[in-house]
FITI-517702 format. One record per residue (C-alpha): residue in one letter; chain; x, y negated, z negated. Coordinates in nm, 3 decimals. Layout:
# residues N
A|A|X|Y|Z
...
END
This chain:
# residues 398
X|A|2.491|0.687|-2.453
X|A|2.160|0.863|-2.485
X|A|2.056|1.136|-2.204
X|A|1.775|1.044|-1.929
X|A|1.517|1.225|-1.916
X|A|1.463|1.448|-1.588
X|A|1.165|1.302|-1.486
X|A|1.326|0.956|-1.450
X|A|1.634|1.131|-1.244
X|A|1.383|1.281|-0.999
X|A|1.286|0.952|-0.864
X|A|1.443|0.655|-0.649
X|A|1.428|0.281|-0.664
X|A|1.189|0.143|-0.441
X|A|1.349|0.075|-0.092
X|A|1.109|-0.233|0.006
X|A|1.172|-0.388|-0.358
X|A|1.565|-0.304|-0.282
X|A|1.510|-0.418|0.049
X|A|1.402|-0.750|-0.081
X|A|1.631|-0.837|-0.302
X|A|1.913|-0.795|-0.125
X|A|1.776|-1.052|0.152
X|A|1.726|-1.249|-0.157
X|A|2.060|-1.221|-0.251
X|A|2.226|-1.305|0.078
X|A|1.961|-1.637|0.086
X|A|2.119|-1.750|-0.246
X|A|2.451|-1.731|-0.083
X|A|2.364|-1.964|0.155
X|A|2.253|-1.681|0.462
X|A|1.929|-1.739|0.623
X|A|1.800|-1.472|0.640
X|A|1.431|-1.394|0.790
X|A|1.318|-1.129|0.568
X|A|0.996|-0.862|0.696
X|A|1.065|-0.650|0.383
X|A|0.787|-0.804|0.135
X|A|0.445|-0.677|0.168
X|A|0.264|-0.933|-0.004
X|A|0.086|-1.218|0.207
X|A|0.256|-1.568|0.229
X|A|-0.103|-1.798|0.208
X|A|-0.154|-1.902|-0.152
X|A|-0.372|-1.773|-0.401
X|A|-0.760|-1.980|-0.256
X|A|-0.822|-2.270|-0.498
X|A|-1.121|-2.161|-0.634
X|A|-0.969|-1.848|-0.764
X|A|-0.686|-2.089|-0.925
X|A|-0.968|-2.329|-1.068
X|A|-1.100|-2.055|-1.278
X|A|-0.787|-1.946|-1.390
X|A|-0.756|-2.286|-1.482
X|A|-1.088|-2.356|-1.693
X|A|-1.022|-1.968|-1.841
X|A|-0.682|-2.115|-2.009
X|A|-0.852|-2.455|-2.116
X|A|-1.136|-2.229|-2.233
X|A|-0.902|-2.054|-2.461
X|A|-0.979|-1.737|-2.268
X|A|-0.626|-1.616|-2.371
X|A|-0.700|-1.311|-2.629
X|A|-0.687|-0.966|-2.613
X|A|-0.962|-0.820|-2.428
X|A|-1.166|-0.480|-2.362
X|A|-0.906|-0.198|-2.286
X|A|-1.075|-0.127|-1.972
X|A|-1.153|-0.493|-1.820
X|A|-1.381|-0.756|-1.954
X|A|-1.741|-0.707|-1.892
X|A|-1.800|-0.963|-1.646
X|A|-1.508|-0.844|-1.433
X|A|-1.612|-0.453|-1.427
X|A|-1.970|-0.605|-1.323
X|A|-1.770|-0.840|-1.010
X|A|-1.663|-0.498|-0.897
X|A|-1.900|-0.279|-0.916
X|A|-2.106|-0.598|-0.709
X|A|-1.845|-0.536|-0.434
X|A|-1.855|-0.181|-0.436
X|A|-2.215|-0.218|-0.351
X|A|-2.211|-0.508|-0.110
X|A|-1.906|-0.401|0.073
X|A|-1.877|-0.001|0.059
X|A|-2.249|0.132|-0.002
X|A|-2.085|0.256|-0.332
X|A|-2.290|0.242|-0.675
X|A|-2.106|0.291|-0.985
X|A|-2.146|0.175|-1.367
X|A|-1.902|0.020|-1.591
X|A|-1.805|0.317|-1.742
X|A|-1.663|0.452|-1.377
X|A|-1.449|0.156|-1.349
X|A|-1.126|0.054|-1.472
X|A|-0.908|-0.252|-1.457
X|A|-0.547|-0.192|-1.443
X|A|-0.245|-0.442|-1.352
X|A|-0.214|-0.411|-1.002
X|A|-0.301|-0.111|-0.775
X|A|0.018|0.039|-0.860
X|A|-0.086|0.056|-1.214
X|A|-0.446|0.202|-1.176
X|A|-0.246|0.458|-0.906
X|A|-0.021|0.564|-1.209
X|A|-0.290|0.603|-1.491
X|A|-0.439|0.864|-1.240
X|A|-0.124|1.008|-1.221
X|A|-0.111|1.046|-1.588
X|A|-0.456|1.188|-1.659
X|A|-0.460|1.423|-1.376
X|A|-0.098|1.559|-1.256
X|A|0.165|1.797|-1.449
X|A|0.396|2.068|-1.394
X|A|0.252|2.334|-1.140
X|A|0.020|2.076|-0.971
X|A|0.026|2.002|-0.587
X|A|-0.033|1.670|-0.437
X|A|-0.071|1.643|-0.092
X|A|0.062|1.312|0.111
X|A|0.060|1.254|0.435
X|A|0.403|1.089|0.591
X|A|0.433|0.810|0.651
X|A|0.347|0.713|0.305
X|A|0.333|0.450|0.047
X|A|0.677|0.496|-0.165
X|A|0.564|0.551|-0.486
X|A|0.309|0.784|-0.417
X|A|0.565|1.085|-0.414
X|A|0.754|0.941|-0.703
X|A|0.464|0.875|-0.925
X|A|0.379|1.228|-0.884
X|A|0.746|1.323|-0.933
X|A|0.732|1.126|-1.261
X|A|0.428|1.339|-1.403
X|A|0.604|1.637|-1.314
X|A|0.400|1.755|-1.083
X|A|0.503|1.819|-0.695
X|A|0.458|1.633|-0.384
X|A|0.360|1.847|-0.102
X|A|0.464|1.570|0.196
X|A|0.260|1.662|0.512
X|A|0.409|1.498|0.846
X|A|0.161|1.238|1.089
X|A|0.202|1.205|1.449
X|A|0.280|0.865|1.605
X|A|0.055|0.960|1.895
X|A|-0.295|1.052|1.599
X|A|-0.246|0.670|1.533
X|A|-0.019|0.824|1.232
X|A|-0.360|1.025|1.044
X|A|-0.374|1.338|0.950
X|A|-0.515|1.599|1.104
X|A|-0.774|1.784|0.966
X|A|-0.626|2.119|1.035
X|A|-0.284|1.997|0.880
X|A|-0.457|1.929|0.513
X|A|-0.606|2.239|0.489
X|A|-0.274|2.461|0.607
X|A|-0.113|2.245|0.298
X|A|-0.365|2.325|0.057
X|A|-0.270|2.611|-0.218
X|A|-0.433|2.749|-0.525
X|A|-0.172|2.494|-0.703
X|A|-0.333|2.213|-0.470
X|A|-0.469|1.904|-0.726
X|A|-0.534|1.607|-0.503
X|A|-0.482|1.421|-0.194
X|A|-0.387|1.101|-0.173
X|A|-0.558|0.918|0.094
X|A|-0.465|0.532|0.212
X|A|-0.591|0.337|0.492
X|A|-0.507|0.123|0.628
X|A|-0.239|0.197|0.555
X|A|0.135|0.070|0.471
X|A|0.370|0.141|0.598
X|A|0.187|0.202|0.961
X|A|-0.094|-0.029|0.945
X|A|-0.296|0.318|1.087
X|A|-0.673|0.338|0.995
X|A|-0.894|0.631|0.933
X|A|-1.248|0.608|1.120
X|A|-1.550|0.710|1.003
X|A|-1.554|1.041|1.177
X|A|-1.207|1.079|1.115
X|A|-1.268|1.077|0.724
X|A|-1.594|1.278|0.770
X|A|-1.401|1.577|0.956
X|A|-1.088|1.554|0.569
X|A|-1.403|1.487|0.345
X|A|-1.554|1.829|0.489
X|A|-1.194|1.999|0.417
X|A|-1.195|1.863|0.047
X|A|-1.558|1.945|-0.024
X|A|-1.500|2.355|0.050
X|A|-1.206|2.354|-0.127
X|A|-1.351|2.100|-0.437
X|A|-1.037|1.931|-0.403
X|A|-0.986|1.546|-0.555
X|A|-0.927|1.267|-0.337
X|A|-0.726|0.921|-0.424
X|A|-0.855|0.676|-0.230
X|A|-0.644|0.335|-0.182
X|A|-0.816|0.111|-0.029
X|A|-0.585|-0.212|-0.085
X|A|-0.611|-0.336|0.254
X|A|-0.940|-0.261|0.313
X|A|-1.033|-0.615|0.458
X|A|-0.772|-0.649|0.676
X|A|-0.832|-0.481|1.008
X|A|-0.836|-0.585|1.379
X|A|-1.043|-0.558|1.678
X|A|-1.345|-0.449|1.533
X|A|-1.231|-0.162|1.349
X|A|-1.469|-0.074|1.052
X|A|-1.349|0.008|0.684
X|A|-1.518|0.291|0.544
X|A|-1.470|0.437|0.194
X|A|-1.448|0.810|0.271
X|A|-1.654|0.816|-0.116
X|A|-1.962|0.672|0.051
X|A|-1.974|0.957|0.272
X|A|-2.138|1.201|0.046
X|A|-2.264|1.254|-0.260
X|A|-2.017|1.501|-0.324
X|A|-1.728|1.319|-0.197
X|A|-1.815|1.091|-0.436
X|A|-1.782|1.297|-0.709
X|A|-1.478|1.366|-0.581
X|A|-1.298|1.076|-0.481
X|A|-1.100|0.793|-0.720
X|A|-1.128|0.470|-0.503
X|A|-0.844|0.237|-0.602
X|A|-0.828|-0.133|-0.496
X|A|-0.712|-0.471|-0.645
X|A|-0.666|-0.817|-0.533
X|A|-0.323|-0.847|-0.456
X|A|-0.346|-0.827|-0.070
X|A|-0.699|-0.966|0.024
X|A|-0.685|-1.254|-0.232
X|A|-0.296|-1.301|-0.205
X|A|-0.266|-1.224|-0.568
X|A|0.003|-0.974|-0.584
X|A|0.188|-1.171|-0.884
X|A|-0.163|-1.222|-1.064
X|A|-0.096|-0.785|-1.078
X|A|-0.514|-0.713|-1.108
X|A|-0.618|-0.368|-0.918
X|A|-0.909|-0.084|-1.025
X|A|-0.993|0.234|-1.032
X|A|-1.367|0.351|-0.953
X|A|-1.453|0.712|-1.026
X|A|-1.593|1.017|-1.255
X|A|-1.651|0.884|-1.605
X|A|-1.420|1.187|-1.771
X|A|-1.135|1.034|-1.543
X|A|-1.192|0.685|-1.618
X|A|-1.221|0.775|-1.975
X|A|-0.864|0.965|-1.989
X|A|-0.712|0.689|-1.822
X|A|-0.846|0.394|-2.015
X|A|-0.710|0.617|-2.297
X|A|-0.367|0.624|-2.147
X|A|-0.392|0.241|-2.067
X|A|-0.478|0.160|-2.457
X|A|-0.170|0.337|-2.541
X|A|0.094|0.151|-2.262
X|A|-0.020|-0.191|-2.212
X|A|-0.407|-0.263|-2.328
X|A|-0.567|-0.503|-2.119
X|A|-0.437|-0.656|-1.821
X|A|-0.371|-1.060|-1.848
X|A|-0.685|-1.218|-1.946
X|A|-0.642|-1.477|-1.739
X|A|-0.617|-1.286|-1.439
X|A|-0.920|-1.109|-1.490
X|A|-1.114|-1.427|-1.482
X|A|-0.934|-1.553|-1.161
X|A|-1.034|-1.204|-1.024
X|A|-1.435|-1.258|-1.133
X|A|-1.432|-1.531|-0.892
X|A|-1.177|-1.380|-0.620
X|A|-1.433|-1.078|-0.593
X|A|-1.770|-1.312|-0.642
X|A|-1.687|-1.638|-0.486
X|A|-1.665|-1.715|-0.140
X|A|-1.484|-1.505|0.162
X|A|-1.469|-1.705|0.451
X|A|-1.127|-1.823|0.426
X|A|-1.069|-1.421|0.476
X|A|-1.124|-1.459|0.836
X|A|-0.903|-1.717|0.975
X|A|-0.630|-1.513|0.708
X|A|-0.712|-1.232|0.927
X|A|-0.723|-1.404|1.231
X|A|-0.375|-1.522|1.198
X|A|-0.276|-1.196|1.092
X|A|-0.377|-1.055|1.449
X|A|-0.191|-1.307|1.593
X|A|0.119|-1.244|1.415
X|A|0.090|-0.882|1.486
X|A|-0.007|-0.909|1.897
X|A|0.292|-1.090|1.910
X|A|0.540|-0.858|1.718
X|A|0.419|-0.560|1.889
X|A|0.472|-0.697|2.229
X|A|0.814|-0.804|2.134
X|A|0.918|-0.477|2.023
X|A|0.694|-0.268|2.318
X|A|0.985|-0.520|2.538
X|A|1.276|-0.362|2.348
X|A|1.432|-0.080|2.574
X|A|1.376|0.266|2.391
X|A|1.142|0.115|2.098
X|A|0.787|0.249|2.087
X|A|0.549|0.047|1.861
X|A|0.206|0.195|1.766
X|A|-0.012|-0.119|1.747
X|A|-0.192|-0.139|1.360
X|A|-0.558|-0.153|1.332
X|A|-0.491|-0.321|0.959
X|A|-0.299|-0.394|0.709
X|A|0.012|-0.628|0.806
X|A|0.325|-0.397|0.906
X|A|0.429|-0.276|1.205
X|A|0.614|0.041|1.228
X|A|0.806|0.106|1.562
X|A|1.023|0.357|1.645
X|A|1.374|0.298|1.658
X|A|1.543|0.680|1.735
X|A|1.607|0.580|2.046
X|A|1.927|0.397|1.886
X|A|2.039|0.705|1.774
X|A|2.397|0.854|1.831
X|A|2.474|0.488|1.959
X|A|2.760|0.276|1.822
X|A|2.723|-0.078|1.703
X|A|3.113|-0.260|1.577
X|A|3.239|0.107|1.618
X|A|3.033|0.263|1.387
X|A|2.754|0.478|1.459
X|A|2.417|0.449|1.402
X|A|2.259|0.794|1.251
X|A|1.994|0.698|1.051
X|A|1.696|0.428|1.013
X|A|1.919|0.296|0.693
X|A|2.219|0.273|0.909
X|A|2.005|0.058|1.115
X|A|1.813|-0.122|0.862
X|A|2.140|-0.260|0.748
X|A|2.286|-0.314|1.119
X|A|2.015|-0.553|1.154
X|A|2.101|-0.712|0.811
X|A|2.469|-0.752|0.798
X|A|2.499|-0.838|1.190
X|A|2.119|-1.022|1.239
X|A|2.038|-1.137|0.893
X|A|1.739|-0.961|0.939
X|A|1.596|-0.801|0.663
X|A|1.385|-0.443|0.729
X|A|1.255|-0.143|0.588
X|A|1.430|0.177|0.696
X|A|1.132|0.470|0.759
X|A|1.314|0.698|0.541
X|A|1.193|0.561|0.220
X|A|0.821|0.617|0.368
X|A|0.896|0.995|0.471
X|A|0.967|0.877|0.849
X|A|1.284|0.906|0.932
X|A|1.339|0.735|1.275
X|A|1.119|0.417|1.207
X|A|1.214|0.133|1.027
X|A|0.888|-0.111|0.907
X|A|0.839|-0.502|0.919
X|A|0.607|-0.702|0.724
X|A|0.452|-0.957|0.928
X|A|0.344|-1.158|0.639
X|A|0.524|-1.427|0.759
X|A|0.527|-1.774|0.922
X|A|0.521|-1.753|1.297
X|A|0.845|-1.914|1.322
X|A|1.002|-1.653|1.147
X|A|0.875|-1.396|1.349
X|A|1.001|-1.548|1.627
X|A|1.286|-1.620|1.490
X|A|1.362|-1.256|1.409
X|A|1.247|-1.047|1.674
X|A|1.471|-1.242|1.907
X|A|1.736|-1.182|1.632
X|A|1.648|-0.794|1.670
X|A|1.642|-0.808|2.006
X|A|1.963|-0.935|2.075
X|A|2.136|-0.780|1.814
X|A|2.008|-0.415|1.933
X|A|2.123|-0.529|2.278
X|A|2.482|-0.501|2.093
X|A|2.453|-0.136|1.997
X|A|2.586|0.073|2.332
END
């Protein structure tokens, strides 16, 4: 049997694909199961997105196309980069790539090897660290406090930074917390990056999902120089519930853009052409039915939140986006549930599966030991459902 390389040894399987599956599993065997591992939306794909994927096949739009996105597409985002973020770019600072995930890895590529430094603040997305862990570089994993609304400190990134420091990887809102960086917030990191000339990756996937007013601001529109500095990196998957579509961008410095559309050309050329026309009229057409999405979002989320807030020893910070709640469960701790006890947010996580059917995240996986998170894009009825499932079955563990 041939030898694996080291790189691929370093990393782990994702926990909220693993997460998934094995709800998935236990629903084929008959289990219902209500499942808050999946972060993707459950409202379809709007029609007129799937109309134009529609007249793009009957068009015989099916060939290869530009490495780097077809024209009309890179012009679609650098629109919404204007109209939503203040942000001016040309094509040649954009990049389409399949999925966030995707454009998040060609920066990897162009940018990270051994010796290098990436900060992340914890909690985090979980394939930031191993997507730097894969390009042999090393993540530098920089705790958050429940009670900062899980952002870091100012202070915090620049005791982290060293003369090996490459890049910081910025996300909000963000998953797993559903915590959002304000505008001053980002000014007070943007000044830490500018004296140190340090890059910043930018994911902005959730961008459009926020609550109660809260603002999205791109910390790149903050300065010149932060623009200069900054890769933004967005997609379609969670504001046009097109995660299977897999469309996402980069925006940034041409020589960046360049390398990675060179790395691209070499692993998978262009992204489905199809897609790419769906996504022209995702990001052009009309986004109104983004506010009653959003709207039922909040909903969802007032209600989980109180649920858990209800749950002796559970503290839930309540998200300003995204759609995940992340309480805190280490109050469980020490505690025995069927004579076993509970130690960990895994040993939890599955608790709640094998003896609820309910299907969570354990924090662990997202650098947080002590939380476990829940997607709550789901039906009502299943988050009802569940968090009386949770609730009970918690009431078990003594």
């Amino acid at each position: 049997m041939a030898r694996l390389t080291q790189r691929v040894q370093r990393i782990k399987p994702s926990p909220t694909l693993a997460i998934d599956s094995k709800a998935k599993q236990l629903m084929a065997q008959g289990v219902k199961v209500i499942n808050f591992g999946a972060g993707e939306p459950d409202f379809d794909t709007p029609e007129p997105v799937k109309e134009a994927a529609i007249k793009a096949l009957k068009a015989g739009k099916t060939k290869y196309t530009p490495v780097g996105g077809i024209p009309e597409l890179k012009t679609a985002i650098i629109n919404k980069l204007q109209r939503d973020n203040g942000l001016t770019y040309i094509p040649e600072e954009i990049l389409v790539s399949c999925g966030g995930k995707h454009a998040l890895y060609n920066i990897a590529q162009v940018l990270f090897e051994a010796g290098d430094e990436v900060i992340i603040p914890a909690p985090f997305w979980v394939s930031y660290p191993d997507q730097v862990l894969l390009n042999d570089a090393t993540p530098v994993v920089v705790p958050t406090q429940e009670k900062d609304g899980f952002c870091l400190q100012p202070e915090d990134l620049e005791r982290a930074i060293t003369p090996k420091t490459k890049a910081f990887i910025l996300n909000s809102p963000s998953n797993p917390t559903g915590g959002a960086y304000s505008k001053e917030a980002l000014a007070q990191l943007a000044q830490v990056l500018e004296k140190h000339n340090l890059l910043c990756i930018s994911d902005e996937i959730y961008e459009k999902i926020i609550y109660d007013g809260f603002e999205h601001v791109s910390i790149a529109a903050l300065s010149p120089r932060m623009r200069e500095l900054t890769l933004v990196v967005n997609g379609a998957s969670k504001v046009y519930s097109m995660t299977g579509w897999r469309m996402g961008y980069s925006a940034g410095p041409k020589d960046i853009i360049a390398a990675m559309t060179k790395v691209q050309g070499q692993v998978t050329t262009n992204i489905n052409s199809i897609t790419q026309w769906a996504a022209v009229e995702a990001l052009s057409g009309p986004q109104d039915f983004l506010k009653d999405w959003v709207a039922e979002f909040k909903k969802r989320r007032d209600f989980i939140v109180d649920r858990f807030r209800a749950i002796p020893g559970v503290t839930c910070f309540k998200p300003q986006g995204a759609f995940y709640v992340f309480p805190n469960i280490r109050a469980y701790f020490g505690k025995k549930a069927n004579g076993k006890t509970i130690e960990t947010s895994d040993d939890l996580a599955n608790y709640l599966l094998e003896q609820g059917q309910v299907a969570v995240v354990a924090g662990s996986g997202f650098g947080a030991e002590g939380y476990v998170r829940l997607s709550y894009a789901t039906s009502m009825a299943n988050i009802e459902e569940g968090m009386t499932r949770i609730a009970q079955t918690l009431s078990q563990v003594k």
